[in-house]
Jmol script that loads the backbone (N, CA, C; Angstrom):
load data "model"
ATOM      1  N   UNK A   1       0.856  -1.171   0.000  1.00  0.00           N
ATOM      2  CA  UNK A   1       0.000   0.000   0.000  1.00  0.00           C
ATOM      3  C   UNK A   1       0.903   1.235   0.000  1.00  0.00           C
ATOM      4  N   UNK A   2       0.546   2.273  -0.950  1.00  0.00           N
ATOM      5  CA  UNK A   2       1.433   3.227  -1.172  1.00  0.00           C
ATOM      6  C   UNK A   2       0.740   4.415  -0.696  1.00  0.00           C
ATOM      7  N   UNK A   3       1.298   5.811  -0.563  1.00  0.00           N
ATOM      8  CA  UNK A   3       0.860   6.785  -0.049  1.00  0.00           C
ATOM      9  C   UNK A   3      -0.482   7.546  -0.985  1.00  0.00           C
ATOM     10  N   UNK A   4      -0.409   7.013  -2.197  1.00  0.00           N
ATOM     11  CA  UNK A   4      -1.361   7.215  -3.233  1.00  0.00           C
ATOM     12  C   UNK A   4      -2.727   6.295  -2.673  1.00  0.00           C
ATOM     13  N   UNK A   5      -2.788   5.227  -2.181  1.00  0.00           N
ATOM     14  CA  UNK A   5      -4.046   4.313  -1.804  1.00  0.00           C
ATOM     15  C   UNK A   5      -4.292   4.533  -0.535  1.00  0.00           C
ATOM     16  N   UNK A   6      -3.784   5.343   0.359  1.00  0.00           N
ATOM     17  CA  UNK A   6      -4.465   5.787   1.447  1.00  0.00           C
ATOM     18  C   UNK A   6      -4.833   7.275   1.500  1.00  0.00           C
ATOM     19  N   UNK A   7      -4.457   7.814   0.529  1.00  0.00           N
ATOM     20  CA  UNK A   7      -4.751   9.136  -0.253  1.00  0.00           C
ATOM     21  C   UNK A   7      -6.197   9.116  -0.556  1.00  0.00           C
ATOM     22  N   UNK A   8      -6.010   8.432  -1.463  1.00  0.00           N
ATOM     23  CA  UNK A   8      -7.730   7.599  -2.051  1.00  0.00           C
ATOM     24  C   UNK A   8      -8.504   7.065  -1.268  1.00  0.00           C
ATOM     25  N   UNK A   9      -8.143   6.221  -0.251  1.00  0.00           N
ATOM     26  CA  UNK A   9      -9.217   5.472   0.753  1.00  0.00           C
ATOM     27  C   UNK A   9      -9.679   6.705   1.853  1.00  0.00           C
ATOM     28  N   UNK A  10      -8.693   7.732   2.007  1.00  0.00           N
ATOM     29  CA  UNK A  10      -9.038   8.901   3.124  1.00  0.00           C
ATOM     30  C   UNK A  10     -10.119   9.838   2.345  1.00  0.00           C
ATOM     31  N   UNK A  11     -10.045  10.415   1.122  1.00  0.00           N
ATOM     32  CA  UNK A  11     -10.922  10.883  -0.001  1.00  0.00           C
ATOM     33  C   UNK A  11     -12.097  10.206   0.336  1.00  0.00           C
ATOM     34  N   UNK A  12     -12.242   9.463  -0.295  1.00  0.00           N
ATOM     35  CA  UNK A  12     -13.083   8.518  -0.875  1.00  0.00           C
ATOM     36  C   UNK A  12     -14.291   8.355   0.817  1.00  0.00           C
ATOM     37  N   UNK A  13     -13.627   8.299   1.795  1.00  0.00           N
ATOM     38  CA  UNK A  13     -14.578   7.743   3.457  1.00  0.00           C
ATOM     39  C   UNK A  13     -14.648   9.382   3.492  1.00  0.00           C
ATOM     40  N   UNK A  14     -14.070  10.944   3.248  1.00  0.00           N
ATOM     41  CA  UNK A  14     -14.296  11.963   3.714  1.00  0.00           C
ATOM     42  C   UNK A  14     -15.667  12.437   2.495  1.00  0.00           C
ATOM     43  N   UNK A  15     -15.596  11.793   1.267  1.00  0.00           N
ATOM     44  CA  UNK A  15     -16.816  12.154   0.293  1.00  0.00           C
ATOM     45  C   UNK A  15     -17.945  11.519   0.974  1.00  0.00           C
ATOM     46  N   UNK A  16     -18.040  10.166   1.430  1.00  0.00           N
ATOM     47  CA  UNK A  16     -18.907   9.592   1.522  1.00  0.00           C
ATOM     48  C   UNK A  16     -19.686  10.286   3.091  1.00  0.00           C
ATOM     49  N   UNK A  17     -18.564  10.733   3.736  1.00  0.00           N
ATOM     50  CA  UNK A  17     -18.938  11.171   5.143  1.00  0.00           C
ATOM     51  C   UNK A  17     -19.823  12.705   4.944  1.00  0.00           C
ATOM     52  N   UNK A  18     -19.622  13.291   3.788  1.00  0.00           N
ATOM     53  CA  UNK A  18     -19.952  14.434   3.534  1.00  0.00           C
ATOM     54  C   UNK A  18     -21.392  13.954   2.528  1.00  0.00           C
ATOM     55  N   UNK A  19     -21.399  12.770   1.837  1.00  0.00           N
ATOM     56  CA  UNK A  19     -22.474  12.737   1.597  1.00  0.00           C
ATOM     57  C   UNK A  19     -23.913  12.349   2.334  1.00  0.00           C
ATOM     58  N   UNK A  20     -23.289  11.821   3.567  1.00  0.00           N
ATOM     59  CA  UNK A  20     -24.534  11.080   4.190  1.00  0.00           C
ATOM     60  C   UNK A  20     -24.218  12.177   5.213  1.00  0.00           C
ATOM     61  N   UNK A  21     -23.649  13.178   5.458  1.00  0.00           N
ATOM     62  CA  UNK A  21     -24.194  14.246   6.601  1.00  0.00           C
ATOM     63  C   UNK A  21     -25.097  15.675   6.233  1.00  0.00           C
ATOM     64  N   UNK A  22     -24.668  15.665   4.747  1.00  0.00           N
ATOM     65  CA  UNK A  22     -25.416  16.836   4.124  1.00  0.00           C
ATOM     66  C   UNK A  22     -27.030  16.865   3.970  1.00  0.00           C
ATOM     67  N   UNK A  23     -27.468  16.061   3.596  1.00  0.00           N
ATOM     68  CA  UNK A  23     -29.288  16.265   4.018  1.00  0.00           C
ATOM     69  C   UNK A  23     -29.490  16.311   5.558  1.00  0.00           C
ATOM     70  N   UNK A  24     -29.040  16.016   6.077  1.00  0.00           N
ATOM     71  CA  UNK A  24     -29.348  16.129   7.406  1.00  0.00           C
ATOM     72  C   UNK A  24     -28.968  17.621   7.821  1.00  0.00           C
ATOM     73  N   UNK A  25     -27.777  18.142   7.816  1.00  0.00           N
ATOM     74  CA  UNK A  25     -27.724  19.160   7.740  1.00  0.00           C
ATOM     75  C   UNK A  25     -28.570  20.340   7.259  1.00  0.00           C
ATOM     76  N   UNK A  26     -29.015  19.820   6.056  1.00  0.00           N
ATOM     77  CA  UNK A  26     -29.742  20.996   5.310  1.00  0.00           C
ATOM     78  C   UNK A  26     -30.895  20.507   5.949  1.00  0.00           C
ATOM     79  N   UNK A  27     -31.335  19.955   6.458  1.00  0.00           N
ATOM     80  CA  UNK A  27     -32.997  19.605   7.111  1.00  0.00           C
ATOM     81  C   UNK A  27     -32.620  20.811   8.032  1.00  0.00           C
ATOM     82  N   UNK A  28     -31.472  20.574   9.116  1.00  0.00           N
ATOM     83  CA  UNK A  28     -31.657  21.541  10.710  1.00  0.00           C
ATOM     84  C   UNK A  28     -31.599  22.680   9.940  1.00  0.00           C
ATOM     85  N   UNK A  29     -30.980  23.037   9.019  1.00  0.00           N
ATOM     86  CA  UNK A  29     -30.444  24.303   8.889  1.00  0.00           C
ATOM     87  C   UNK A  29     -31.798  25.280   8.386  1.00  0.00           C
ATOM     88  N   UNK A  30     -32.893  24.523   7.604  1.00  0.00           N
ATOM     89  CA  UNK A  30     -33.902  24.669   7.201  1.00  0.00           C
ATOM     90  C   UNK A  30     -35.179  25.017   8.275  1.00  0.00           C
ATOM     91  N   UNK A  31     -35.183  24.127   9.461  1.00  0.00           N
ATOM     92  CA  UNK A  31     -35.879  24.105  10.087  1.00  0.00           C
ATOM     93  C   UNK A  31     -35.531  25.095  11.141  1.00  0.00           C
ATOM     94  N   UNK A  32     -34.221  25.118  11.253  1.00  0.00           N
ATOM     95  CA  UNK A  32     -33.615  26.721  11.938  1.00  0.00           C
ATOM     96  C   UNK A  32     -34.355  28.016  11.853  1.00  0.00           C
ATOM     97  N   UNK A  33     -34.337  28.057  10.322  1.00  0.00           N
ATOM     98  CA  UNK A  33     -34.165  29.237   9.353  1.00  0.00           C
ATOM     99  C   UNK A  33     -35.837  29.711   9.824  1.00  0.00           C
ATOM    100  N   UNK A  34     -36.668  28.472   9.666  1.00  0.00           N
ATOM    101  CA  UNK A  34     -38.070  28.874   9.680  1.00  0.00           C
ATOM    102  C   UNK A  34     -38.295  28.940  11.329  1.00  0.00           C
ATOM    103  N   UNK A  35     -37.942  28.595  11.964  1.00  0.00           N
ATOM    104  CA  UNK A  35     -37.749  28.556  13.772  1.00  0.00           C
ATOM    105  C   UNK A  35     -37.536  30.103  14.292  1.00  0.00           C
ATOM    106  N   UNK A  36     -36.313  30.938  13.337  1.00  0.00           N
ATOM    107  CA  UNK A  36     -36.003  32.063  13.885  1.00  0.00           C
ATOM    108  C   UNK A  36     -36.862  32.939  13.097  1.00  0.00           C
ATOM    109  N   UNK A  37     -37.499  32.743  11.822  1.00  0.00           N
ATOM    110  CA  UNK A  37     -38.232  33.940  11.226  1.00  0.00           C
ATOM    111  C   UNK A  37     -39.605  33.389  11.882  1.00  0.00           C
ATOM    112  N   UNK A  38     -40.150  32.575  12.486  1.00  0.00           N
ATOM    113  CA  UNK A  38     -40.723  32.490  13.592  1.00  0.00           C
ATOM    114  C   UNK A  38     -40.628  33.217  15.286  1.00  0.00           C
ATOM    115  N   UNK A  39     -40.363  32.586  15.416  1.00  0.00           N
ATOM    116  CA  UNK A  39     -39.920  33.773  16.639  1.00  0.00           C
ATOM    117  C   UNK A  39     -39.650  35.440  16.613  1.00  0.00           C
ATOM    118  N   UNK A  40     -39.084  35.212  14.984  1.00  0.00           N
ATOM    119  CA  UNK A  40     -38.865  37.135  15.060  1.00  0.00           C
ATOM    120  C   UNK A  40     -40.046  37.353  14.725  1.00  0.00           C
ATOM    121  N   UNK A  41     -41.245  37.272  14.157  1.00  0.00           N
ATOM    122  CA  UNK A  41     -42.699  37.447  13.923  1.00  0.00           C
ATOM    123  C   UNK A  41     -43.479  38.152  15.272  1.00  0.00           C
ATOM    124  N   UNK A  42     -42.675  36.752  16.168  1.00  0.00           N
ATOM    125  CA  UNK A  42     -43.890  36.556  17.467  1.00  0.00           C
ATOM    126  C   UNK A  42     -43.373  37.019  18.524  1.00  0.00           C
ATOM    127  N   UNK A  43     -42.087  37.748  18.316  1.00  0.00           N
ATOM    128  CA  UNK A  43     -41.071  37.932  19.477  1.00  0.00           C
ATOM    129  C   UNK A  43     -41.216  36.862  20.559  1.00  0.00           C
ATOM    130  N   UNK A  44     -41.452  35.680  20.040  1.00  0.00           N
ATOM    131  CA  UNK A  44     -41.101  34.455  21.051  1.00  0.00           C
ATOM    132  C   UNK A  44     -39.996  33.983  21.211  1.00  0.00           C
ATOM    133  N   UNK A  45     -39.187  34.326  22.298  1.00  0.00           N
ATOM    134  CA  UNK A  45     -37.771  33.911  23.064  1.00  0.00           C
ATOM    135  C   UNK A  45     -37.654  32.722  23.295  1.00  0.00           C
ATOM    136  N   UNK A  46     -38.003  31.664  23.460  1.00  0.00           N
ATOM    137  CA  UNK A  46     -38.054  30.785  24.254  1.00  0.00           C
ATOM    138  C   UNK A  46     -36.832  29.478  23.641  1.00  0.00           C
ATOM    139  N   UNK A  47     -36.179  29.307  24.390  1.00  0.00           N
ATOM    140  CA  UNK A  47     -34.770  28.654  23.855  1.00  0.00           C
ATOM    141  C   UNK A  47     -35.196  27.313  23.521  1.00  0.00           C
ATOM    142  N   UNK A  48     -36.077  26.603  23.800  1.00  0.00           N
ATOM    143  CA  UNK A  48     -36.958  25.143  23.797  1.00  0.00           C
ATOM    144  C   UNK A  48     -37.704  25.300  22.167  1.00  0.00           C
ATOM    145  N   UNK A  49     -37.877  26.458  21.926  1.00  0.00           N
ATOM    146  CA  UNK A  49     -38.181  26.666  20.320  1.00  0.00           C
ATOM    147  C   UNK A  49     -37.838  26.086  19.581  1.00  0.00           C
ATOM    148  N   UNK A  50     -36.397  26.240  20.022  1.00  0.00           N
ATOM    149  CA  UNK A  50     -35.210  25.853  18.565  1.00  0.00           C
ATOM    150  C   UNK A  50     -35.033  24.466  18.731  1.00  0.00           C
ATOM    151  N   UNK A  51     -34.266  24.178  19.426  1.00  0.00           N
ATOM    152  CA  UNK A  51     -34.379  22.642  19.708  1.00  0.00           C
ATOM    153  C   UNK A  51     -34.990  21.524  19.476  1.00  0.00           C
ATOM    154  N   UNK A  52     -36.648  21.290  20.245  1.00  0.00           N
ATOM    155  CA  UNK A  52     -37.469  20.531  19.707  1.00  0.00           C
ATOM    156  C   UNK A  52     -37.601  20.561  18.276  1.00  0.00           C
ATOM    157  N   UNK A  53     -38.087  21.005  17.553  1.00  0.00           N
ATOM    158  CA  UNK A  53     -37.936  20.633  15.979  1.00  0.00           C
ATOM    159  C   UNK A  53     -36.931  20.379  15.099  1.00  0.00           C
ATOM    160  N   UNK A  54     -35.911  21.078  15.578  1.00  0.00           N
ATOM    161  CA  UNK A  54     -34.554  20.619  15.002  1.00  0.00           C
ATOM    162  C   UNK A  54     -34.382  18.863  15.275  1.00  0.00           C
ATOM    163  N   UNK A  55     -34.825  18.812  16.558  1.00  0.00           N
ATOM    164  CA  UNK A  55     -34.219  16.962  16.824  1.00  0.00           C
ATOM    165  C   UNK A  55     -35.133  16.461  16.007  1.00  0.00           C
ATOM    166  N   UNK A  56     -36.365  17.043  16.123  1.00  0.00           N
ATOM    167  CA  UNK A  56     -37.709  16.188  15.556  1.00  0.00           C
ATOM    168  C   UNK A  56     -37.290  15.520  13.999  1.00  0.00           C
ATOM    169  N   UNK A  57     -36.970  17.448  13.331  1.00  0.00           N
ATOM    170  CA  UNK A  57     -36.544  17.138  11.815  1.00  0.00           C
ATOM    171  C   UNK A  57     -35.459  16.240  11.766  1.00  0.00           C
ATOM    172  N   UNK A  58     -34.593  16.488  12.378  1.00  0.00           N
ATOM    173  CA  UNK A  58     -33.053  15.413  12.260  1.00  0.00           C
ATOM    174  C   UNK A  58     -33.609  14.147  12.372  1.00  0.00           C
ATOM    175  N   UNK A  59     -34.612  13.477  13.655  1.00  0.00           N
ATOM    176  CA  UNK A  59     -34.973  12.177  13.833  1.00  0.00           C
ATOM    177  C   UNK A  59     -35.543  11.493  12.577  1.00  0.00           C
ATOM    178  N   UNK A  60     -36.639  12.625  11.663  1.00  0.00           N
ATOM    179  CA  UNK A  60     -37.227  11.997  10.959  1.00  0.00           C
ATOM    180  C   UNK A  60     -36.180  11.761   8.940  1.00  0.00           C
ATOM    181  N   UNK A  61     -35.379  12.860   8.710  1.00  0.00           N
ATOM    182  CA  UNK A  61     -34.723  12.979   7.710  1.00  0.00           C
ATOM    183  C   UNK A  61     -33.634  11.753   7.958  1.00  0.00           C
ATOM    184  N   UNK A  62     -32.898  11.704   9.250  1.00  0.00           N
ATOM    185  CA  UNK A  62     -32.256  10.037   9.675  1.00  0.00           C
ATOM    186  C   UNK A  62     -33.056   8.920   9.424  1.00  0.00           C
ATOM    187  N   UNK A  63     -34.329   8.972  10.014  1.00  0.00           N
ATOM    188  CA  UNK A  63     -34.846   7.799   9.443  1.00  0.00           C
ATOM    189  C   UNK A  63     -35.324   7.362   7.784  1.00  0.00           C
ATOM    190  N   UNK A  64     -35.870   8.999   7.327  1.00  0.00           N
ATOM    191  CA  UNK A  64     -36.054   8.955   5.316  1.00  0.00           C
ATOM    192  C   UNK A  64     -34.929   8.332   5.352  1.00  0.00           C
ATOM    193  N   UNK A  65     -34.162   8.608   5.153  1.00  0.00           N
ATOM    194  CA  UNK A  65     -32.562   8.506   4.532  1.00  0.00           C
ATOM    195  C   UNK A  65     -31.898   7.399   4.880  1.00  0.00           C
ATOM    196  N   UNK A  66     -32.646   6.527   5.937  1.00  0.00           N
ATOM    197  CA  UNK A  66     -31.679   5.261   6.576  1.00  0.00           C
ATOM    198  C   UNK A  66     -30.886   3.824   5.364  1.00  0.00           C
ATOM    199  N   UNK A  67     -32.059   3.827   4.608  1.00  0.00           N
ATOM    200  CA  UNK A  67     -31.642   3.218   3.731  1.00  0.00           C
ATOM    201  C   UNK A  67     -30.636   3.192   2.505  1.00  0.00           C
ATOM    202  N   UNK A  68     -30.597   4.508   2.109  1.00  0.00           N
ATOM    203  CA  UNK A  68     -29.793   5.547   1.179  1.00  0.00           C
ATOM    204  C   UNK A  68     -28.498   5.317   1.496  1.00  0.00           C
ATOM    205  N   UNK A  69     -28.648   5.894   2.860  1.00  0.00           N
ATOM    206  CA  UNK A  69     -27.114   5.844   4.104  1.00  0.00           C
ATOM    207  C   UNK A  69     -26.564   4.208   4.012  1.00  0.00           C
ATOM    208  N   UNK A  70     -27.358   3.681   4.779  1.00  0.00           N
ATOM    209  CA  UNK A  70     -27.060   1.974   4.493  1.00  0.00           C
ATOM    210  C   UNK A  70     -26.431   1.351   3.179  1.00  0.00           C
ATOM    211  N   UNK A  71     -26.807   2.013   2.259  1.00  0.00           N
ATOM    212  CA  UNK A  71     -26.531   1.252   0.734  1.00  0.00           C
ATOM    213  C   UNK A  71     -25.498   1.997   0.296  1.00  0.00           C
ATOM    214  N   UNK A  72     -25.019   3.301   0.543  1.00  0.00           N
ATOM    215  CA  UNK A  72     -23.587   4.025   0.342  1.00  0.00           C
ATOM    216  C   UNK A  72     -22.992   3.517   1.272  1.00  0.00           C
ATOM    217  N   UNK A  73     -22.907   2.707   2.730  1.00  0.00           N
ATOM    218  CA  UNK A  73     -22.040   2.093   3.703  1.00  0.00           C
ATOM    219  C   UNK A  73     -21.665   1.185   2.896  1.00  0.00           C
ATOM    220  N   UNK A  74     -22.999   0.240   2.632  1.00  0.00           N
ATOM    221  CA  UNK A  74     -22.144  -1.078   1.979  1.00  0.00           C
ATOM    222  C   UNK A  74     -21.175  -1.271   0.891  1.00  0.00           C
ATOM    223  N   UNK A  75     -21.444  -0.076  -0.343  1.00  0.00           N
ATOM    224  CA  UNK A  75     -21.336  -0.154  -1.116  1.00  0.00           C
ATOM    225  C   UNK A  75     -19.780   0.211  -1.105  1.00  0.00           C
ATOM    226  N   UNK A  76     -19.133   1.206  -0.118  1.00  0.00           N
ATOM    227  CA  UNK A  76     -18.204   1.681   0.026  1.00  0.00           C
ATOM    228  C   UNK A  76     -17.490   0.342   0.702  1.00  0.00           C
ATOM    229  N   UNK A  77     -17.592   0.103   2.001  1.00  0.00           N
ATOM    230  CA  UNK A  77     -17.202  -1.562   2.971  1.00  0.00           C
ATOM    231  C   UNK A  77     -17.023  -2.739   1.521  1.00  0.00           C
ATOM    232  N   UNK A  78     -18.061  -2.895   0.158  1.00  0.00           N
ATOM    233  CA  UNK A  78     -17.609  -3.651  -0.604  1.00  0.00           C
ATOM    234  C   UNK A  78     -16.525  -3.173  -0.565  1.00  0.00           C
ATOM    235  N   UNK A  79     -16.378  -1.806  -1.725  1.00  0.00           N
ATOM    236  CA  UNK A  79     -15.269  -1.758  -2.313  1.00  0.00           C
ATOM    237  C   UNK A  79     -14.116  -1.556  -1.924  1.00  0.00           C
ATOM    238  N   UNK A  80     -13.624  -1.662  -0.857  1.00  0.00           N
ATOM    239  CA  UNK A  80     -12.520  -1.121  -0.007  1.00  0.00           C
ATOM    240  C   UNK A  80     -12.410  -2.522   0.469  1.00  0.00           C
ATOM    241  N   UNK A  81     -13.183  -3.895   0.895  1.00  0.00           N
ATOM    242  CA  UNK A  81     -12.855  -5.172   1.302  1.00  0.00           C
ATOM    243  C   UNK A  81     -12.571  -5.988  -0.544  1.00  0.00           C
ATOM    244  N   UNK A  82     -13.228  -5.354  -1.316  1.00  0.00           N
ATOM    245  CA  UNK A  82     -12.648  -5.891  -3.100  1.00  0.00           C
ATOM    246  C   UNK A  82     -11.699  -5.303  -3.144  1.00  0.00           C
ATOM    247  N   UNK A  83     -10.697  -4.462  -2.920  1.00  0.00           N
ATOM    248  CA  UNK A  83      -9.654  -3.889  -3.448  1.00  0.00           C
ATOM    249  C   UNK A  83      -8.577  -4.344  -2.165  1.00  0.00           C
ATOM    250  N   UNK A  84      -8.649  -4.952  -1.038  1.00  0.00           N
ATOM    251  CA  UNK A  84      -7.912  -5.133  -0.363  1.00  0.00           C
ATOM    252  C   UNK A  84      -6.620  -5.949  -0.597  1.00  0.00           C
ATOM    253  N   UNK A  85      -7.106  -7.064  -1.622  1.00  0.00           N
ATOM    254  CA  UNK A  85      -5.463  -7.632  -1.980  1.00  0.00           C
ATOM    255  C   UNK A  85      -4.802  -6.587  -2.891  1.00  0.00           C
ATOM    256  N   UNK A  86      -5.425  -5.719  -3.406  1.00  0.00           N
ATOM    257  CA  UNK A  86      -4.426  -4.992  -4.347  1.00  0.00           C
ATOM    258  C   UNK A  86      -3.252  -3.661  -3.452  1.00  0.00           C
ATOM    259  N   UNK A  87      -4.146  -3.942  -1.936  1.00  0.00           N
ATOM    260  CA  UNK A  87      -3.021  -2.798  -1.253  1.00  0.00           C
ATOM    261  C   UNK A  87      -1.857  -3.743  -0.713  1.00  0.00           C
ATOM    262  N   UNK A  88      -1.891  -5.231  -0.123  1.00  0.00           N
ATOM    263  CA  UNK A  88      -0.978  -5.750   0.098  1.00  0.00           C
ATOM    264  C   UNK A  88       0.189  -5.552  -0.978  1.00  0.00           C
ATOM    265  N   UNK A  89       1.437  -5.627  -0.896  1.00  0.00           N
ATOM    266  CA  UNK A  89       2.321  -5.848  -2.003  1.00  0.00           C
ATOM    267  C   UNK A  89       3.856  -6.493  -1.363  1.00  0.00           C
TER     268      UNK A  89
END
end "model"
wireframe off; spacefill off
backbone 0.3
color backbone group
């Protein structure tokens, strides 16, 4: 294994890590967005605002997505356990 195939295997787990964190992200960030132009409407302070729906949305976009997530795990765990004799040398 050369400095080029752990180059690639570090890539390759930081794409995949960025792909299965980004909808989730954009769910809170979304549900943020409408949380605070809420509150600025109603001048409602209340720090329990933000929170509850953020987990709510995160709980439920984790669960849409569980499968999605699951099938880019495996698919990645294949290919990195198929390419494993080619890093021995």
């Amino acid at each position: 294994m050369n400095a080029g195939d752990v180059v690639n295997l570090g890539r390759d787990l930081l794409m995949l890590t960025l792909y299965l964190s980004v909808p989730v992200m954009l769910v809170a960030m979304i549900i943020g967005l409408v949380v605070s132009v809420f509150q600025a409407m109603t001048q409602i302070q209340e720090q329990t605002l933000t929170f509850v729906p953020k987990i709510i949305g995160i709980l439920v976009a984790m669960l849409l997505l569980l499968p999605w997530s699951l099938q880019m795990i495996v698919e990645y765990t294949i290919r990195l356990v198929r390419d494993m004799p080619n890093f021995v040398r």
